[in-house]
N, C-alpha and C positions, 0 to 999 in steps of 0.2 A: 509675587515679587519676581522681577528680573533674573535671569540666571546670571551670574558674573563671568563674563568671558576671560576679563584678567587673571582671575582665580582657577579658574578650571584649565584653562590649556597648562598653568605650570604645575597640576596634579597630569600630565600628559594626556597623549593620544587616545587610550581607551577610554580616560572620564569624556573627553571631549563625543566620542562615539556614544556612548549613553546620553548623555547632552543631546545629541543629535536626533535622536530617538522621541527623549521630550520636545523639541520644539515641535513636533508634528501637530502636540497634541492643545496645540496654543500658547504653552508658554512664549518669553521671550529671551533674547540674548540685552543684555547690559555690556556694551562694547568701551566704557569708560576707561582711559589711560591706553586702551590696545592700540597700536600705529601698524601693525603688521602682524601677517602669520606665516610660515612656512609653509610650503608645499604640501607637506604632510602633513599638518595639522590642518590644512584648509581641507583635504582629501579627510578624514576624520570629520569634521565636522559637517560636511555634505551628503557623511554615508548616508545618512538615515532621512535626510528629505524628503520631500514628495517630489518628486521627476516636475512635477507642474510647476513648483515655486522654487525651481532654481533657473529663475528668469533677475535679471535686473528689477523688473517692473514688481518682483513679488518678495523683496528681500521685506518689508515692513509683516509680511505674517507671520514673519519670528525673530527680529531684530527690532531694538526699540531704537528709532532713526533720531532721535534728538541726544544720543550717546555718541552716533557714529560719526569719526572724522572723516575729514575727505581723502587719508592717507590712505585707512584701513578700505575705506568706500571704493577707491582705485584696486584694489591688491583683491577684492571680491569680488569685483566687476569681471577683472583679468580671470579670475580663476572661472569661474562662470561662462567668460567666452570660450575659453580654453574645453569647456564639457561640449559646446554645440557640433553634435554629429547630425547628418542628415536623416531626418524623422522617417524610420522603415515604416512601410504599409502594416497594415494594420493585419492582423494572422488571419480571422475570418472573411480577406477580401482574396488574400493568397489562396487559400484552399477553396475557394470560391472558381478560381479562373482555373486552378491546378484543374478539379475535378472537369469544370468546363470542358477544358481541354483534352482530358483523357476521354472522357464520353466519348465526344464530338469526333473524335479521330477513329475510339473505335467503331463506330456505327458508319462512316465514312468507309475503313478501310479495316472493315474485320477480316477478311480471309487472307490481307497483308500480314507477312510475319513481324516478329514486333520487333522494334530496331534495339541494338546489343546497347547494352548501360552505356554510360559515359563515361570513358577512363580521363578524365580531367580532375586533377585535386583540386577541393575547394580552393577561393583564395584566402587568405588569412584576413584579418581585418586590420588597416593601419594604425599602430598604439601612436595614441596621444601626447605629444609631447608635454611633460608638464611644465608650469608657468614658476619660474626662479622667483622666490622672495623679493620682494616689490622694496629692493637699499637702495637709498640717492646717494652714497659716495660712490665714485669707479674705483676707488685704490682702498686695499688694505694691506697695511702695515703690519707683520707680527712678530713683537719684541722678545727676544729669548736669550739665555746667556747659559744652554746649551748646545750640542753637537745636532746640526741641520739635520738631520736624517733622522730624529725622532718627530719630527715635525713635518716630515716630506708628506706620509699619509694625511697629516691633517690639511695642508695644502689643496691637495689632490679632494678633497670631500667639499674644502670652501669653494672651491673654484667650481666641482661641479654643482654644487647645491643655490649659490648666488651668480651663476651665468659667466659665457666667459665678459661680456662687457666688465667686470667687476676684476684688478688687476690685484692680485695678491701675491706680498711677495714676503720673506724672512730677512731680518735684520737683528745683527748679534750671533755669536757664537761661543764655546767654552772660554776662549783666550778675552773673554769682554768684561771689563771688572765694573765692580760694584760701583767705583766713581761713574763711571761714562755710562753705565747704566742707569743712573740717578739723575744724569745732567739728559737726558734722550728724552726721558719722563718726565724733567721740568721743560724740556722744549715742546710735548707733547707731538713728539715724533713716530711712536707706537701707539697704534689703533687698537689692538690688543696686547696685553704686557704679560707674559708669562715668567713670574718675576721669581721664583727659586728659592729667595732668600724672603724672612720676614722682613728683613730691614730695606729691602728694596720694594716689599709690600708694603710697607709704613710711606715710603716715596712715593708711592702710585697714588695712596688715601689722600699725603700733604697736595698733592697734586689735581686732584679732584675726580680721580678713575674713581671706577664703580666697581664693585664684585662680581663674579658671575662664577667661577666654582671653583676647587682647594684642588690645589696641587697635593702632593701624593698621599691617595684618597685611599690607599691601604695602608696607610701609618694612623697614629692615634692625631685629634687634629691637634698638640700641644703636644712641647718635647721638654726636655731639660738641657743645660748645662751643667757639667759635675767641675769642678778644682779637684784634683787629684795628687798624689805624690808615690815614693815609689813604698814596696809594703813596710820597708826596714826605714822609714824614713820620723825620725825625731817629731817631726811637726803631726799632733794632732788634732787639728783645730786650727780657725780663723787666728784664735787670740796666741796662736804660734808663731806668726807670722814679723819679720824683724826687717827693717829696712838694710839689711844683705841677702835676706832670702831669693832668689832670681825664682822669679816667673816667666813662662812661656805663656807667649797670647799668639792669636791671629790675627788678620787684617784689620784695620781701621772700622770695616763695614760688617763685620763678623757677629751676627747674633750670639752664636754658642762659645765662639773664642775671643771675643775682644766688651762687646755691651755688656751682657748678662755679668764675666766675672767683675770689668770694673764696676757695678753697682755695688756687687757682694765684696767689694773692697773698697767700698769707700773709707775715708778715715786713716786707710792705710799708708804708708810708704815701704818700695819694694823695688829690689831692682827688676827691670822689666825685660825680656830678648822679644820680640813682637815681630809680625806678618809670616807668620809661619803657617803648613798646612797642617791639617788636625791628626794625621799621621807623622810627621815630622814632630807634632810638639810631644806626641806620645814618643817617641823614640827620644827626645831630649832629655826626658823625664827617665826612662830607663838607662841612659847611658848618666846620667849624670848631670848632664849641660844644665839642665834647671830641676830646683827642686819641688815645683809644681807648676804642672798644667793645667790648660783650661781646654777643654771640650765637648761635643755632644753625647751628651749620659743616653747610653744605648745602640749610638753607634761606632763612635772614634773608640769611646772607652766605654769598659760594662764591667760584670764583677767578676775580672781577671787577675788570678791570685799574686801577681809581681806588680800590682798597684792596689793601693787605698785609697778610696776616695774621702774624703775630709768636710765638703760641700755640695749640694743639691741645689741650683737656683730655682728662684720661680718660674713659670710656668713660662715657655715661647710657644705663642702660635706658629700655626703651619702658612706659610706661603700660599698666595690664590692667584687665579686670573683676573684681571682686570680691561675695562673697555673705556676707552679715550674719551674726555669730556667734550672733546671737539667731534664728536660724532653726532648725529640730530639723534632724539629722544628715541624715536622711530627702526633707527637706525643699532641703536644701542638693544632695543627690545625685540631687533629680529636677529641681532648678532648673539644675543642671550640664548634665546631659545634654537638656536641653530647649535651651540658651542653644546649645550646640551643635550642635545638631538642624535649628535654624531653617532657614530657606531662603537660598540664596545670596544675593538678593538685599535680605533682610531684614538679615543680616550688613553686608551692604557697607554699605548705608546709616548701620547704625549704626555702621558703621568698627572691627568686631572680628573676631575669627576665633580657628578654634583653634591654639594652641600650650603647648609646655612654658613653667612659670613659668620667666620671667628671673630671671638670677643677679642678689639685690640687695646681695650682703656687701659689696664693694668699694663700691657707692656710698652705703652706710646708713655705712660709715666715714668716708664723706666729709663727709657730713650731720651725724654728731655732730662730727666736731672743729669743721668751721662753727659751727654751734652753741655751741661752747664758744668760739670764736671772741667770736663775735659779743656774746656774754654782756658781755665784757670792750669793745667797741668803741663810741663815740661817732658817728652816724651823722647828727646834729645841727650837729657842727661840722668843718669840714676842715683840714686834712685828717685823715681817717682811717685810724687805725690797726688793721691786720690781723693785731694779735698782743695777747697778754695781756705786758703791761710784767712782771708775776711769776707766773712759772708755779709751780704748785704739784707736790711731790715731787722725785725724780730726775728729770731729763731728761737723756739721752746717745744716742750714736749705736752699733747694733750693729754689732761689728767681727770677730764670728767666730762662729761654731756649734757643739756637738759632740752628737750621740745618746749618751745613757749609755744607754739600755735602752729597751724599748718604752714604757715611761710616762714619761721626764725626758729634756728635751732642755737641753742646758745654752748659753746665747748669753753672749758675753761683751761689753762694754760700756761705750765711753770716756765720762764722766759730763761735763756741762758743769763740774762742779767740779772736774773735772781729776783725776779720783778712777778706779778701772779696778773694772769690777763685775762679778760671774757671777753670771747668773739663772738660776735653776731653773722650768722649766715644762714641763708636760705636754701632748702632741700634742693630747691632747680639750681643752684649755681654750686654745690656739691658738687653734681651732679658731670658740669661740666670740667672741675679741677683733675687731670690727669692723677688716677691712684688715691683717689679717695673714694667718691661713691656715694656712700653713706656714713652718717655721723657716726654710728658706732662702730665704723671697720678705721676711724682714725684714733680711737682710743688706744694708747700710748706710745701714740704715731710721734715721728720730730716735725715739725710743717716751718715753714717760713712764710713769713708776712712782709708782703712787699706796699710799697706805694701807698702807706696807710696814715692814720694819726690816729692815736692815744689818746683817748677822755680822763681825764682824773677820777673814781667814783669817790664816794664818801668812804666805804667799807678801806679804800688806799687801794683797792684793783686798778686797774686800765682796763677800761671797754673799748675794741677796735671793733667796727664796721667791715663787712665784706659784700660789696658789691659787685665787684665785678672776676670773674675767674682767676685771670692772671693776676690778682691781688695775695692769694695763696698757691704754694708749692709745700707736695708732701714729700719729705728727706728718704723717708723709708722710718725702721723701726730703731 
C-alpha cells in the first residue's frame, strides 16, 4: 500500500526523513490532496533518495503518478533543478592522474628540489539557494487586533520562507474593535486572521476560514466566565437576582463579559452598566457601582477573598488562526504547514502553536440563542430584559427518549401549553442543531419548535416531524 504523503508530512520533518528511507526500497508516495510542500519538508523528504532517481525522468520509482497534481509536479520539479550541481569526476580517475603526475615529474626531475606547498585556501563551495514554496498569491494579508511588533518576527520568517516576490503585510492593531474586525472577515480582507477573541473565531468559521492552530497554546484550550459580587454581598445565587440589581458587562462582542453571562441570565430582568473592561468591571464591583460582575474566571477574577463568585459558565473555547477561503486550496495547504513550521520562538511571540481545532458546537449554540436573545432585548433602558416576552413556535421541556431505528429517534415533550408532544428526528439532524448532539444530552433540555405542524395521535399526543435543523433550537436547561 502507498505511503500517504498527506498524512506523514503533518506528523513533520523527521517521519517524512524515515519515509524517505523506505521509498528506496520500492515503496511508494500517495501524493493525494498534497498541492505543495515547504522547502524543508521537500529537503526531508529527498534526504534519503538515491542520488540517481532524484532526476525528473525517475520521480515514478517512488511516487505513484496517477496521485500527483501538476501543482505539486511543478514545486518537485523546482526543488530537483534546484539540487543540479556539476557532476565531480569520479575519485579513481582523480588519483589516477594525481599519481600520474607525481611519478612523471619525479623521474623527469628528481635531483630538482621539490616545490614549497601551496599557501592558497581551498575555495569554499557555493551553498545552494533554496527554492521558496511554489504560492500563486503575491499578497498576504495578516489580520490581528494586537500591537504590530508581536507579529514583526513573523513577518520577517513569511517573507523569507515564501520569496520576496510574495508581498506581506499587517492589518489591524490593539485600537481595532471587535465590530470592524468582523466586518474585515465578512469582506474577506485577511488572508490569515489571528482572531484573539472566540467570538471573532466564531466570525472567521460564519465566514468560511479554516483552522490551522490555537492561539495561546500555554493556557488550557477552554476558559470560563465567573458572575461574581463583592464577599459581604446579600445575593447568593442566580435566583437572588431582582430587576434593581445592577450588573456590569463588557462589550457587545465580549465572550467572557457580555455572551457567556447573558446566556446564564436568561429569563432575567436586571439593571444592566455595559462596555466596560474586565478590570474596570471588577473595580465596579468593589467600590460598589454594580452589584455583580461578569468576567474571565482565572484571569480578570480568581479566588480572591473581597469577591464571591456565585456563577461558573460553560465552557469557552480558545481562539485560533485562520486562513482565507479566497486562497486556492494549495495555497492554503502550504500556508498551513509554513505557519507550523515556524520557529519556536517566532510562535510564541505571536502566541500560537499547533493544535487540533476546538470543539465550537456547544458554544456556536450558545451564541445564537444570545443572538436571538438579544434581537428581542432593550439595552437603552433598564432594567433589561433577558428573554423574548413571546416566543415563537412550541416551546417545552424534554421528558423522555426512545431509539425507534437507526434513523428516528423519537423524544417526547411537556409543551408550555400544557399540551404532551412526540418528536420525531434523526441522529444526522441532531447532529447538526447547535447544543444538542445527542438525544440523551437534550433530556430535560427546554428546545423550541419552529416552522412545524402537529398531527393529532389517538393516545391525545401531538407527533411533530423534524426535518430539517433549523426546525429546532435548544433554550438551555
Amino acid at each position: 500500500m502507498p505511503i500517504n504523503l498527506n498524512e506523514t508530512r503533518q506528523r513533520g520533518c523527521s517521519e517524512l526523513r524515515k519515509v524517505s528511507a523506505r521509498l528506496n526500497n520500492g515503496e511508494k508516495l500517495d501524493c493525494s490532496g498534497v498541492y505543495g510542500l515547504t522547502t524543508r519538508q521537500l529537503k526531508a523528504l529527498f534526504s534519503q533518495i538515491r542520488l540517481e532517481w532524484r532526476h525528473q525522468n525517475e520521480l515514478e520509482r517512488f511516487i505513484d503518478l496517477d496521485t500527483l497534481n501538476n501543482e505539486l509536479y511543478l514545486v518537485l520539479v523546482n526543488f530537483l533543478d534546484s539540487l543540479k550541481q556539476p557532476s565531480p569526476p569520479p575519485i579513481a580517475l582523480i588519483m589516477a592522474i594525481a599519481l600520474s603526475a607525481v611519478f612523471g615529474i619525479y623521474f623527469v626531475f628528481a635531483k630538482l628540489p621539490p616545490d614549497p606547498p601551496s599557501e592558497q585556501p581551498p575555495i569554499p563551495p557555493t551553498p545552494s539557494t533554496p527554492t521558496p514554496p511554489s504560492i500563486q498569491t503575491n499578497s498576504i494579508t495578516i489580520g490581528i487586533l494586537g500591537d504590530n511588533d508581536y507579529y514583526s518576527e513573523l513577518v520577517t520568517y513569511l517573507q523569507k520562507t515564501l520569496g520576496k516576490q510574495v508581498k506581506i503585510k499587517l492589518d489591524g492593531d490593539r485600537s481595532l474593535t471587535y465590530q470592524e474586525a468582523k466586518n474585515r472577515l465578512a469582506k474577506k480582507r485577511w488572508d490569515i486572521a489571528f482572531t484573539l477573541s472566540p467570538m471573532i473565531s466564531v466570525a472567521a468559521k460564519d465566514n468560511g476560514y479554516s483552522w490551522v492552530a490555537r492561539m495561546f497554546p500555554d493556557k488550557p484550550a477552554f476558559y470560563q466566565s465567573a458572575l461574581f459580587v463583592k464577599a459581604d454581598s446579600p445575593i447568593q445565587s442566580l435566583e437572588d437576582i431582582k430587576p434593581t440589581t445592577v450588573i456590569a458587562l463588557g462589550d457587545f462582542n465580549s465572550a467572557s463579559s457580555f455572551y457567556m453571562p447573558s446566556y446564564d441570565l436568561f429569563g432575567k430582568s436586571l439593571a444592566v452598566d455595559m462596555g466596560h473592561r474586565g478590570q474596570d468591571i471588577r473595580e465596579m464591583v468593589r467600590t460598589g457601582k454594580a452589584d455583580i460582575g461578569a468576567a474571565a474566571y482565572g484571569d480578570i477574577i480568581t479566588n480572591d477573598p473581597d469577591f464571591r463568585i456565585i456563577h461558573i459558565s460553560r465552557n469557552i473555547p480558545s481562539s485560533g488562526v485562520y486562513l482565507s477561503p479566497n486562497l486556492s486550496q494549495g495555497d492554503r495547504q502550504i500556508l498551513t504547514q509554513v505557519l507550523r513550521d515556524a520557529p519556536e520562538d517566532v510562535r510564541k511571540e505571536a502566541n500560537y502553536g499547533q493544535s487540533e481545532e476546538v470543539d465550537f458546537s456547544e458554544f456556536l449554540g450558545i451564541v445564537r440563542r444570545v443572538e436571538d436573545v438579544l434581537a428581542c432585548a432593550n439595552f437603552s433602558q433598564n432594567p433589561v430584559n433577558f428573554y423574548c416576552a413571546q416566543e415563537k413556535g412550541i416551546v417545552g421541556q424534554v421528558n423522555g427518549l426512545t431509539r425507534i431505528n437507526e434513523q428516528t429517534t423519537r423524544l417526547t415533550m411537556k409543551g408550555k401549553d400544557g399540551k404532551n408532544y412526540q418528536i420525531l428526528v434523526s441522529p444526522k439532524t441532531l447532529n447538526q442543531i447547535p447544543g444538542a448532539g445527542s438525544a440523551i444530552s437534550l433530556q430535560n433540555k427546554t428546545i423550541q419548535l419552529l416552522d412545524t405542524t402537529a398531527q393529532q395521535l389517538a393516545d391525545g399526543k401531538l407527533k411533530v416531524t423534524i426535518e430539517q435543523p433549523e426546525q429546532m433550537k435548544v433554550l438551555g436547561n
